[in-house]
C-alpha positions in Angstrom: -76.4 184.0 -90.8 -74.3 186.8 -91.8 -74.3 188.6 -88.1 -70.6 188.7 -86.8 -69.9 187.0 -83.5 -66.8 186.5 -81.9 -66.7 183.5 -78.5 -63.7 182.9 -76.8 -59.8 183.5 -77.6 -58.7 184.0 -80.9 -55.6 185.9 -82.6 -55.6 189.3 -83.8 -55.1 188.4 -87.2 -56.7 185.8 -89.1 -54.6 182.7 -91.2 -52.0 184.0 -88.3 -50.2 182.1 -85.5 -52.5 182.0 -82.8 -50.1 180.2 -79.7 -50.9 177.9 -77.1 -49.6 178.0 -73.8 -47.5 174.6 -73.9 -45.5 176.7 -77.1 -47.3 175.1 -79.7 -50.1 176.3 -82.0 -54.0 175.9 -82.0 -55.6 174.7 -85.7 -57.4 176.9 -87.3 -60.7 175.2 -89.2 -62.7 177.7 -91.5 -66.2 176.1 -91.9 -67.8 177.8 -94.6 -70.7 177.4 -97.0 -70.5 177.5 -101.3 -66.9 176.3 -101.7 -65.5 179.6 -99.7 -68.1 182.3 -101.4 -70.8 182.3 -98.6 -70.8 182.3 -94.7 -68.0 180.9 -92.8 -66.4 181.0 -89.1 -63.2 180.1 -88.2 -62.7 178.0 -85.0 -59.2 177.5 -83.5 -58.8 173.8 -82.0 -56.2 172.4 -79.5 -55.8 169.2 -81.6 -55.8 168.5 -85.4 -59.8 168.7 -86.6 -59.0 166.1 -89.8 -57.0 163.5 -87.4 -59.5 160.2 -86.9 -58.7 156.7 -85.8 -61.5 154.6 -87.2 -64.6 154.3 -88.9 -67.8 152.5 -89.0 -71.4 152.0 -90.9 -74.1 153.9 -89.1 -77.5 152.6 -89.6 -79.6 156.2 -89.4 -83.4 156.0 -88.3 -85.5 154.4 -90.9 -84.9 157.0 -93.8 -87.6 155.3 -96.2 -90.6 156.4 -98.0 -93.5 155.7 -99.8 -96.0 158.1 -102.2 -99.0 159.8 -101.0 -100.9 157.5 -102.8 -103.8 157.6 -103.4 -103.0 161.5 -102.7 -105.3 163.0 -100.2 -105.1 165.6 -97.1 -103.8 163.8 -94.3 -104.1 164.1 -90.3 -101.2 162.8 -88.4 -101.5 162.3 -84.9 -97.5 162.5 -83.5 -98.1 162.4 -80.1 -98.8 158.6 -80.2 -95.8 157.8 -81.6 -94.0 157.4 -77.9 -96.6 155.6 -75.6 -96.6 155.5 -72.0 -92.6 155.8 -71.0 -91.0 154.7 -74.4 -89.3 158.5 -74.8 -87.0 158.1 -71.4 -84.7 156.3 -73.5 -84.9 158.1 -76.7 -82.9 160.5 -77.5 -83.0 163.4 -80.2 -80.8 161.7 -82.8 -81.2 158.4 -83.3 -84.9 157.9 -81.9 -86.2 160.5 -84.3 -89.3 159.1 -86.7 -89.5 160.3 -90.1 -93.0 161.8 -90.8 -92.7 163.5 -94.4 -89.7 163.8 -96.9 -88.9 164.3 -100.0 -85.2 165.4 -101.6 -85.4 168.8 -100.6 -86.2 168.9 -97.0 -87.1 165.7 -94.2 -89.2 166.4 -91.5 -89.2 164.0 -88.2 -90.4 163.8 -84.7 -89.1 162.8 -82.0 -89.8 162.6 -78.1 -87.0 162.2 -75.9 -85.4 161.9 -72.3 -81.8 160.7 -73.2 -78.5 162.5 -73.6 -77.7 162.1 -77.9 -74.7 160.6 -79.2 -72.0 163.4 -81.0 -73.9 163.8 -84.1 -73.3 165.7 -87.3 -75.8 166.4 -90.5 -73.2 166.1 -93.6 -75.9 166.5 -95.8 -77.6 170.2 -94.6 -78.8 172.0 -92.6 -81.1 171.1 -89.8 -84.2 173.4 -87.7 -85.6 171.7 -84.8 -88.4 173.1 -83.4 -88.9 172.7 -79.3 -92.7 171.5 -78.7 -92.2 171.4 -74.9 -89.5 170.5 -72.8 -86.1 172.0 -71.8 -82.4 171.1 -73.5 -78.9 171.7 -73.8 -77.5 171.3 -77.3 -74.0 171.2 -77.2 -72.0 172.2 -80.1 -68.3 172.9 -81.0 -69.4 175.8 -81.2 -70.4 176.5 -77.6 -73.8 175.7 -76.0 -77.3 176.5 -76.4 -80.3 176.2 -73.2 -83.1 176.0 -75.1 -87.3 175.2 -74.2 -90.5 175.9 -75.9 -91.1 177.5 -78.7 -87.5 177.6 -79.3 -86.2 176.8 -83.0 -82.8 175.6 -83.5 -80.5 176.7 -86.3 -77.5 174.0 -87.1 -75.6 174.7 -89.9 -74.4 171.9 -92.0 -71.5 169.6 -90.3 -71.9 171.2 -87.3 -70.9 168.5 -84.4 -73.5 168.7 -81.4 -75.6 166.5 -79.2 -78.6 166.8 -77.6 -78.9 166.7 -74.0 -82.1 167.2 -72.2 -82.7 168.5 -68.8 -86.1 169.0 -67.3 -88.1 166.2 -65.7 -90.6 166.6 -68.5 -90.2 165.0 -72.4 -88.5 166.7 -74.7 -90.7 166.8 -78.1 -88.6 168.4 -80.9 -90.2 168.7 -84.2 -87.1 168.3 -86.7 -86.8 169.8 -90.0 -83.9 168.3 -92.1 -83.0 170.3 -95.2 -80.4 168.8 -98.2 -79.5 173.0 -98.6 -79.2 176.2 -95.9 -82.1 177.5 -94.0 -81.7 181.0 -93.3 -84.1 184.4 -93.1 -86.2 185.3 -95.9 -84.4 187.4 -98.4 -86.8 189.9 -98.0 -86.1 190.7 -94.8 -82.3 191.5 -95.1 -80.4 194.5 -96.6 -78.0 193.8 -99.5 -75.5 193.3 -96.8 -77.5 190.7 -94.8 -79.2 193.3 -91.8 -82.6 192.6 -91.1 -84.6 195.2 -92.5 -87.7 197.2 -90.7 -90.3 195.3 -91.8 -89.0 191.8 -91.1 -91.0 190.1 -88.1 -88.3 189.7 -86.3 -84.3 191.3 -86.1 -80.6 189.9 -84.7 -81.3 191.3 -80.9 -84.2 188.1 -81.1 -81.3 185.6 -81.8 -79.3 183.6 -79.4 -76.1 182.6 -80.1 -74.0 179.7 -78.7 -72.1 180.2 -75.1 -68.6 178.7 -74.7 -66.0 178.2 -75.3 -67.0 174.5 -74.5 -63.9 172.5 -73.8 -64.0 168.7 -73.2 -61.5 166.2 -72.3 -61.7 162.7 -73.9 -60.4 160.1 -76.2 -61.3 158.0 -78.7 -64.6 159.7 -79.2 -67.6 158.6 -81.3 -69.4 161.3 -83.9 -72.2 160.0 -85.9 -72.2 161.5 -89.6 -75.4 161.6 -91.3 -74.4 162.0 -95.3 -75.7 161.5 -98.9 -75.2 157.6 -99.4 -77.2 154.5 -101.6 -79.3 154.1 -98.3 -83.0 154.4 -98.2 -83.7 157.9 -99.2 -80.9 158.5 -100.6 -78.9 159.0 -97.2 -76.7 156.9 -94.8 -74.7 157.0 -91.7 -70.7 156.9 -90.6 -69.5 157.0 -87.4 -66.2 158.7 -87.2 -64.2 157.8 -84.1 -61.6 160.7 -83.2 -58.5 160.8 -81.0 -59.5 163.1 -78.7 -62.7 165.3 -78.1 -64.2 167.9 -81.2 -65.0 169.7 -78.1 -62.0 171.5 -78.4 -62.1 175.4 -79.9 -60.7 177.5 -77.6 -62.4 180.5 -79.8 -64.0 180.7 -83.1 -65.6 183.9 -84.9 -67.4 184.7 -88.4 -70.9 184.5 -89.3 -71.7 180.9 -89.2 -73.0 179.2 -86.5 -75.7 177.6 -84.5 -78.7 180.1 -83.1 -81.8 179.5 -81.3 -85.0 182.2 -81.8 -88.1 181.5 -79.8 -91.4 182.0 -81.4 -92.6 184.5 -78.9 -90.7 187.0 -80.4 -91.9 186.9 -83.8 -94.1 189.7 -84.5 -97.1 188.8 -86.7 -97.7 191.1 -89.9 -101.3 191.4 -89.4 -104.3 193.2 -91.9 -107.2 194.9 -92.6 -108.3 191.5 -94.5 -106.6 188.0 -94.3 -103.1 187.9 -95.1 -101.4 185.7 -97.4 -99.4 183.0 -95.8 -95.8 184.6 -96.8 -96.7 187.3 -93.8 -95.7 184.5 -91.6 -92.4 183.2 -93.2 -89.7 182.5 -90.9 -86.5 180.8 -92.5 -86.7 179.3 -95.8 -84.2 176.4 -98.1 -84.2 175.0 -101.1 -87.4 174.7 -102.7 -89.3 175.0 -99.1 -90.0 177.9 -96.4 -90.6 177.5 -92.6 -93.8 179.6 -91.8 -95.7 180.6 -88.2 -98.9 181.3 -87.4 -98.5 183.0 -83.4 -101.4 184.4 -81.6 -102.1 187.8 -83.0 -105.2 190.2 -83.9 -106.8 189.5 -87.0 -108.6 191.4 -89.9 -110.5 194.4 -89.1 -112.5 195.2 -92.5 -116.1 195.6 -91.2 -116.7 192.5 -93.6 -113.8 190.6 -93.4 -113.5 186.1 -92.9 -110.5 186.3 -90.0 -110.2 182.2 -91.3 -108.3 181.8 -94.4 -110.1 181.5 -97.7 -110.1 178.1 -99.2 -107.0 177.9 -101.8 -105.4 175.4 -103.9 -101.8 174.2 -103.4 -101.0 174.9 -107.2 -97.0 174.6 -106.8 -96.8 172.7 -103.1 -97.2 170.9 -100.6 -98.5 172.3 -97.1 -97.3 170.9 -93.7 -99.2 172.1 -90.6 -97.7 171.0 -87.0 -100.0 172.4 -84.6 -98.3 172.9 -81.2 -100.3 175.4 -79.4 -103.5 177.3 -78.6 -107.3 176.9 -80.4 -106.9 176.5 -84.4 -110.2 178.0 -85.0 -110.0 176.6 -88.6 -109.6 172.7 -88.1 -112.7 172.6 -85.4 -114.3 169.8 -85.7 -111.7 167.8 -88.1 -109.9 165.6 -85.0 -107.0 168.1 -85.4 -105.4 169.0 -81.8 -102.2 169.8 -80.3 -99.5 167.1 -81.4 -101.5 167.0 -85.3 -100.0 167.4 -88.2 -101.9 168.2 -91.6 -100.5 167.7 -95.0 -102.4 169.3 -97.4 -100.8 168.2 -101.3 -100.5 170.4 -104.2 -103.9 169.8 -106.5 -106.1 169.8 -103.3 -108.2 172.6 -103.0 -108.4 173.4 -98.9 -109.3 175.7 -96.1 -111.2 175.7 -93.2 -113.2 173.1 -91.9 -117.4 173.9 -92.4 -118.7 175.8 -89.9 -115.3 177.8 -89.3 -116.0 179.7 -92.1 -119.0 181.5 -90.6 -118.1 181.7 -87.0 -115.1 183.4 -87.3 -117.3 186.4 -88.7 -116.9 189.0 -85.7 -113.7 187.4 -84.3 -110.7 190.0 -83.2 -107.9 187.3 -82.4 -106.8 184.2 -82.9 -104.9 182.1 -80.3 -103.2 179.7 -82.2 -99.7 178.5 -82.6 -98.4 176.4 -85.8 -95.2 175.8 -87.5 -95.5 175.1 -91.2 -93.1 174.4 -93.7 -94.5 174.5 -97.8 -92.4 172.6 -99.9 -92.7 173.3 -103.7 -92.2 169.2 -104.8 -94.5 166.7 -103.3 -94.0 165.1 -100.0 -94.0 161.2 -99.3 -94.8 159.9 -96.0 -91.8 158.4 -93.8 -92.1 155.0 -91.1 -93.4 157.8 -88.5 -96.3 159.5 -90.7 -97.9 155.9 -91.9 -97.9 154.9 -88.6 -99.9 157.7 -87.0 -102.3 158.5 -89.9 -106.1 158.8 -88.7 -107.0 157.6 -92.3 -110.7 160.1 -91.9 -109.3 163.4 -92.1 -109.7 163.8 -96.2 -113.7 163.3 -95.8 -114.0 165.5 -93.5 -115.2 168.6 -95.2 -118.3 166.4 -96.7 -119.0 164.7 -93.5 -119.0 167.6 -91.5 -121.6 169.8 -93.9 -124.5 169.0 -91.8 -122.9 169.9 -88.7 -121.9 173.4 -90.1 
């Protein structure tokens, strides 16, 4: 994120002495992005950032997957993936189920109650999306207070944990990236400002407070990297001296942010707008899209619901997490769903929706979706919750419409 932030004590100069006050020096660590050509910070540590004393195997959540075969539209109903009180034990990191993946982006679900581990993503970056419930995510970076509609940006090897901190579950909706998530392109300048039109602009982000300084030793950090496990990904835990929770100050352009959905500001038309209007972040070979409560078309003949359309290059994930999706009535689909609508499968709304959004001035809905342009397979978490119906549904439901 190339928006200059500057937390805590650091020296005039940078690749300089920067003192401590026991007359030794802090380390400076520059984290940066494309071997030193892209976005970096540099953080300023009381102990060596490279010194460890051990480490282990980590056996990540269950990383495998299996084809969309045969491949139809799917429903996926995630809130019964943590019955009854199961979630007051999970936690963010480790209890996280995989719904969808392929070798561009993973996206899990989680519902959780319990401080996480120290955790780092080796392998890109993450966007977790805050259904409901209130957190803490504390970072070397500083800490975040975030609740819903909240997305989270963590750049790549960025050491955090999760801590919640309401009486309430916290459902986070994870989306793990093997590349950087950032803003469109086509909402920043040539020097990385958010242009006018862009739906939302660097006064909506939050950055990390801190410094955060913790004392400890011998301190556990579990490293999610690219390994032979399923999925092509597998765990190390790295055991360190004394706490990463140790910059004193950092600055640059790299760094974890948090930007609520609220503030987004949908692009809106005289006739239905493409889904690109409601692009948030995008990675390699996906985008992160919302669809916020907003007016809709206002041609005296416009559909406000979407046309039906063919996935020609991708794959489309819909997590509904708010509000009335006119469009889905009368598929099953409710707050909690998931829809995954494959490339080659011509969809749009369900019958009936068609015709009575005729007349309709606004929609109050709330999704997040992320396209990915190679197919998805389904992880442990997606098989698991599948309704196994929703692909008839458009013939079943013609009578009705």
């Amino acid at each position: 994120m190339a928006h200059y932030r500057k937390v805590g004590d650091v020296p005039r100069t940078r690749h300089t002495q920067h003192p401590n006050p026991d007359g030794g020096l802090y380390y400076e660590e520059l984290m940066g992005e494309e071997g030193f050509s892209a976005d970096s910070s540099l953080l300023y540590h009381r102990a060596i950032p490279s010194a460890i004393v051990d480490a282990a195997e980590w056996e990540v959540p269950d990383q495998s997957r299996r084809r969309n075969a045969p491949m139809v539209p799917r429903h996926l109903r995630l809130h019964d993936l943590f019955p009854d009180q199961e979630w007051k034990a999970a936690d963010v990191v480790e209890s996280r189920r995989l719904i969808l993946g392929n070798d561009d982006v993973r996206i899990s679900y989680v519902v959780a109650g319990a401080p996480s581990r120290l955790y780092r993503n080796g392998i890109g970056d993450e966007c977790v999306y805050v259904e409901s419930g209130t957190a803490r995510v504390e970072t070397v970076f500083g800490t975040l207070d975030v609740g819903r509609g909240d997305y989270v940006i963590l750049p790549r090897a960025t050491t955090h944990r999760w801590v919640p901190t309401g009486r309430e579950p916290l459902r986070a909706y994870a989306i793990e990236a093997n590349s950087h998530i950032a803003p469109p392109k086509r909402y920043l300048s040539r020097y990385g400002q958010f242009l006018e039109h862009a739906p939302y602009c660097e006064r909506d982000l939050r950055g990390p407070q801190g410094p955060l300084l913790v004392e400890g030793e011998n301190v556990d950090v579990l490293i999610k990297h690219r390994g032979d496990g399923p999925g092509g990904v597998s765990g190390t835990i790295y055991t360190y001296p004394t706490h990463p929770f140790d910059v004193v100050g950092w600055d640059g352009c790299l760094y974890p942010y948090a930007f609520n959905v609220d503030d987004f500001q949908p692009i809106t038309g005289r006739v239905h707008q493409p889904p690109p209007v409601h692009q948030v972040f995008e990675g390699h070979n996906f985008v992160i899209c919302n669809f916020v409560p907003r007016k809709v078309d206002y041609h005296p003949g416009a559909i406000p619901v979407p046309y039906y359309h063919s996935n020609v290059d991708s794959d489309e994930v819909m997590f509904y997490c708010g509000g009335d999706y006119e469009a889905r009535k009368g598929s099953g689909i409710g707050q909690g769903s998931i829809s995954l609508h494959p490339g080659g499968h011509s969809h749009g709304p369900q019958p009936g929706a068609y015709e009575r959004s005729v007349g309709v001035e606004a929609f109050d809905e709330l999704a997040v979706m992320v396209d990915t342009f190679r197919p998805l397979d389904l992880g442990e978490g997606g098989v698991a919750v599948d309704d196994g119906t929703y692909a008839w549904t458009w013939a079943k439901g013609r009578e009705q419409a």
